[in-house]
Structure formats: structure tokens, C-alpha cells
N, C-alpha and C positions, 0 to 999 in steps of 0.2 A: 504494500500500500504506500503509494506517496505521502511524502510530508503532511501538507497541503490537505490533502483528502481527509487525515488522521484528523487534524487538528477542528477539519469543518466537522467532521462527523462527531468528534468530541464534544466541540462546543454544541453540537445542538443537542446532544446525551444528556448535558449538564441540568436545563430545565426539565426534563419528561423523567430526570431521576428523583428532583425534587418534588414532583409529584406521585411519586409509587410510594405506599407505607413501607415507612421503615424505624423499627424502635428500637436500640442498643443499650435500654435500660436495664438494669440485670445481667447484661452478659458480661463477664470477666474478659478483657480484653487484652494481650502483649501484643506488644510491637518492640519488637527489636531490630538496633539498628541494622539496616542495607535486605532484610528479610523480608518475607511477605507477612502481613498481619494473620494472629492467631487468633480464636475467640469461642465461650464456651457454647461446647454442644450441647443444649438443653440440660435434663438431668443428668446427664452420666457423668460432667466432672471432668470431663475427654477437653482438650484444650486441641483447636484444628486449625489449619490453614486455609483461608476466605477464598483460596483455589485450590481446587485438588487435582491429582492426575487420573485422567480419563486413561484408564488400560488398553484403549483401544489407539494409541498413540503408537503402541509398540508392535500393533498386530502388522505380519509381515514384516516386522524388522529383522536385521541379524542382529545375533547377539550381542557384538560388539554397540549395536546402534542402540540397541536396546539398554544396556547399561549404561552409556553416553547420558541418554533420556535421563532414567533414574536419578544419576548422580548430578545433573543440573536441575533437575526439581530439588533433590535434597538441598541443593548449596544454597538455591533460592530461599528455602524455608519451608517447602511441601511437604505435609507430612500424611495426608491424606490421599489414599491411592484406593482410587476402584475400578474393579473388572468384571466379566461376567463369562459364562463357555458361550456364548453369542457375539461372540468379539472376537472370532478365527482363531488364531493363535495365539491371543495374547495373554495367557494365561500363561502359556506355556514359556513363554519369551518374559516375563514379568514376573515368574518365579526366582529364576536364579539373576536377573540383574536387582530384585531388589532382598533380595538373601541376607548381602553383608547389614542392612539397614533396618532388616523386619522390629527390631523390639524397640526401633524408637520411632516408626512409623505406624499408622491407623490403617487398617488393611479390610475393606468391604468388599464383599462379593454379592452375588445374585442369583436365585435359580428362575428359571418360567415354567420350570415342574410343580404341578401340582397338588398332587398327590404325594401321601409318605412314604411311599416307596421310589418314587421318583426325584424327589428334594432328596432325601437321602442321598441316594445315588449319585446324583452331582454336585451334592455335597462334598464327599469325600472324593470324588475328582480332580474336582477343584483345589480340594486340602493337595492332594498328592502333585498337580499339576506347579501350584503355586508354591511348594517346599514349604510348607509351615500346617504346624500342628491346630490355628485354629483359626479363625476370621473375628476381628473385632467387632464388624457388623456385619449380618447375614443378613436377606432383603428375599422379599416377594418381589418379581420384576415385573415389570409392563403387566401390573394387573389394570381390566376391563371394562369386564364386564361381571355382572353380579352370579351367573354361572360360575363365575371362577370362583368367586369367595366363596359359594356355597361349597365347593369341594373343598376349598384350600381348609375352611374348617371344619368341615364334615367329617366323620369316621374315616379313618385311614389320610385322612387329609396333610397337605403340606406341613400344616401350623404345629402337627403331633409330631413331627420329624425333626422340625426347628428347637421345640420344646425339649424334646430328646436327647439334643446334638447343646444346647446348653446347658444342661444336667450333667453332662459328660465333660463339658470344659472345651467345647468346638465351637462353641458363637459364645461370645461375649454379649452383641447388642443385640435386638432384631427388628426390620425394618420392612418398608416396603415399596414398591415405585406403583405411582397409578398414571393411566393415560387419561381421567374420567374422573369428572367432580362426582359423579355416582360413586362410581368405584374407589374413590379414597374417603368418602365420607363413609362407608359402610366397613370397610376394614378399621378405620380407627373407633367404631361404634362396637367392632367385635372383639377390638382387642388393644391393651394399652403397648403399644408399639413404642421404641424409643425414638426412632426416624421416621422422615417417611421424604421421599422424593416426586417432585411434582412440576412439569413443564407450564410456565409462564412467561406472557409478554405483556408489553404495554397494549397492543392492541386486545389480546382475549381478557384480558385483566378489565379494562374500563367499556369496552364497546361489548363483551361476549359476556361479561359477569361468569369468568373463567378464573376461576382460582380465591377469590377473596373469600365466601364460604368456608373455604377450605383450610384456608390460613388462618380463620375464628375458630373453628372446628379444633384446628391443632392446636391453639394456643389455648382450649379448655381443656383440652387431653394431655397440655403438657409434652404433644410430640416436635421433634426440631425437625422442621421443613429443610429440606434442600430443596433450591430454585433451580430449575434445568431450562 
């Protein structure tokens, strides 16, 4: 991007950011110098970086590229890295470049298995793919549709698997992604979730009454929204 281009597109960012809710009250905040700002994730106490690394940066990469990655989000200050088995290889390429780094970084993952036999199963894939013994946050991914919930917590459902695999010392958090103000208001009605992840704009925000529900919704449940 040119200069020029940056700096218009900036400056017009600067009022439509002034307009999106935003309240920093409560949250414990570091900034340390030349770093990216840190800030706390709702209840857990987890102190995170206001950017994380999408694993899907390293999908297709070579090894070599893929540690390059890692260790210049490290130096930045990232300490938040997420990936899912729907991101090609990157799990597999984002295991051993972030290996030397795992216990001072926040490591989420995601299933779109539904069922407990199926979250399980790429559960432990995952565990194996990414070299470490546990995921700090485990997530429902691209939930839907209300089909899905009904399984996901139904008998044999995902949420028994989840529940399971944190008994065992395998998920720290649990979380979830929704594409669907239906769909994340009725997961967080089924269950107190620690995260939950949720795509937002300025246009579906004010013109769609997309997302603001939803962000009331969590902020009574106590769950910490990521913005996608």
C-alpha cells in the first residue's frame, strides 16, 4: 500500500472508530515499551496481545518460513496464536516453529466437529499435530445454525468431549466462534463459555443491527468477545 493511500484510509478510520462502542474500564492493561499492547481476557486473568497470530499465516509455508513468522510475532509482543485443522497445514507447520515458545504463549485451537466422538478426535490431533500436551482455549468453530447446538449439547454431543478433555488437563478455556447472532446468543444461553469469537463491521454493526445484541448478551454472561 502506498504512503499516501495509508495515511487517507487512516485518517478516515479515525472518526467511524470513534463511533463503534468501546469501554477499557476494568480491563488491566500493559504496554510495554516498543511491544504490542497487552490486556485482560475477561475472567481468566490470561493477560493477551490486542493482535494475535492467525495460524493460517503459516499454512503452506516451509519450515524455515514458518519459524521466521513465529519469532517476529514473538519479538513484537504476540502472545496469542490461533489455528484450527481447516487451515491446511498449519497446524502442522505451527507446531514445531512455535515449540521453543509454547509456555509463555496462549495457544487456541478449534474443532467444527460436532459430536463427542468427533471433537475428541480432533482434539487430540491437533494436540499431537501442534507438539503440546494441551490448548489454552478450545472453541466451537463456525457455529450456525441452531441444528448445531442442539447436537453440540445433546447426548454424545461436542460440549461432553470439551468437558472431558478439561477434567483431564487438555483445555484450559472453552470457547466458541459463531457466524449468527442466533447462533451465539443461544450457545452463550447454554452454557457459560469463557470466549467466544464473533465477525463484525461498521456497516453490519449500525445498518444490519449485527453484533450489538450480542456484545450485551456477553457482557451479562461475563464472556470476552473477540472481534473478527
Amino acid at each position: 500500500m502506498k504512503r499516501r493511500t495509508f495515511i487517507r484510509n487512516t485518517a478516515f478510520s479515525i472518526p467511524l472508530l470513534s463511533l463503534f462502542p468501546s469501554n477499557l474500564s476494568g480491563i488491566n492493561r500493559e504496554k510495554p515499551l516498543n511491544k504490542i499492547e497487552k490486556r485482560s481476557l475477561g475472567k481468566t486473568g490470561e493477560q493477551l496481545s490486542i493482535l494475535g497470530f492467525g495460524g493460517i499465516v503459516v499454512m503452506d509455508a516451509t519450515p524455515e518460513q514458518a519459524k521466521k513468522r513465529v519469532k517476529e510475532a514473538i519479538d513484537c509482543g504476540i502472545n496469542y496464536f490461533d489455528v484450527a485443522p481447516t487451515y491446511g497445514d498449519a497446524e502442522i507447520k505451527l507446531g514445531p516453529a512455535l515449540k521453543p515458545y509454547r509456555k509463555d504463549v496462549f495457544l487456541a485451537c478449534k474443532t467444527q466437529a460436532r459430536t463427542k466422538e468427533g471433537a475428541r478426535k480432533e482434539l487430540e490431533q491437533s494436540l499431537r499435530n501442534l507438539e503440546t500436551d494441551y490448548f489454552d482455549l478450545y472453541q466451537h468453530h463456525a457455529v450456525t445454525s441452531l441444528k448445531d447446538i442442539e447436537t453440540i449439547f445433546g447426548q454424545n454431543g461436542a460440549m461432553e468431549a470439551f468437558l472431558e478433555a478439561r477434567e483431564e488437563g487438555k483445555i484450559k478455556y472453552m470457547g466458541f466462534s459463531a457466524h449468527s447472532v442466533e447462533a451465539a446468543m443461544a450457545l452463550m444461553d447454554g452454557f457459560d463459555f469463557d470466549t467466544m469469537l464473533f465477525p463484525v463491521s461498521y456497516n453490519t454493526w449500525y445498518a444490519g443491527n449485527f453484533g450489538p445484541q450480542v456484545l450485551d448478551r456477553a457482557k451479562e454472561k461475563k464472556t470476552w468477545a473477540f472481534w473478527l
